[in-house]
N, C-alpha and C positions, 0 to 999 in steps of 0.2 A: 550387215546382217543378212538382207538379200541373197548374198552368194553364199551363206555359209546353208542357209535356207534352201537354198537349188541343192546344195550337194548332199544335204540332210536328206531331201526330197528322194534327188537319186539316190541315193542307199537305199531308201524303202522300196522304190519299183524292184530296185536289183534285190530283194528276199523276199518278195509279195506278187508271186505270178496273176491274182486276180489284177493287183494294178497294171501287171504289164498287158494283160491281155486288155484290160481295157483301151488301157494307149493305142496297141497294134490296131484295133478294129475302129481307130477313129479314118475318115476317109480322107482329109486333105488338112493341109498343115495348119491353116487358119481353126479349125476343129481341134486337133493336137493341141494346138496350145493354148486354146483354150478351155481345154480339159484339164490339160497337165497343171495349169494355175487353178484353176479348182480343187483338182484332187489334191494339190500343195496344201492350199489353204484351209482344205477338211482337217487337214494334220500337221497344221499348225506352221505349214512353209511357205510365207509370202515373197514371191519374186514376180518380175517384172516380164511381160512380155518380150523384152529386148535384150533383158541377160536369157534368157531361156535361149531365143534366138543363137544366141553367140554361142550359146555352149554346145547348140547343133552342129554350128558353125565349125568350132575348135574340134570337135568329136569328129566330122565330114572331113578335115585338113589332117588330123591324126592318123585316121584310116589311110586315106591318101597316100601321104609320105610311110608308113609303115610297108606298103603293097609296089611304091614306087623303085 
């Protein structure tokens, strides 16, 4: 449930520029993410600080090999 929750999550940032701009304006990633599990869980998307992590993670490695 978790992951479907993160990706539920992202969908909304990606059609809700208020939540993106909130994200952008946080200052260091420990902040980020604990925002982003906040604002998940305003709306009903509970994930884990460590799947969030990864999917930084996997999204940083995508770009990567896309550009490589």
């Amino acid at each position: 449930m978790p992951l479907e929750d993160f990706e539920r999550f992202r969908r909304l940032v990606l059609e809700d520029v208020t939540l993106q701009e909130s994200l952008e304006e946080t200052a260091d990633v420990p902040a980020f993410l604990a925002l982003a599990r906040r604002l998940g869980a305003e709306r009903g998307c509970h994930f884990t600080e460590e799947e969030l992590r990864e999917a930084m993670r996997t999204a940083r490695r995508t770009w990567r090999e896309h550009w490589i």
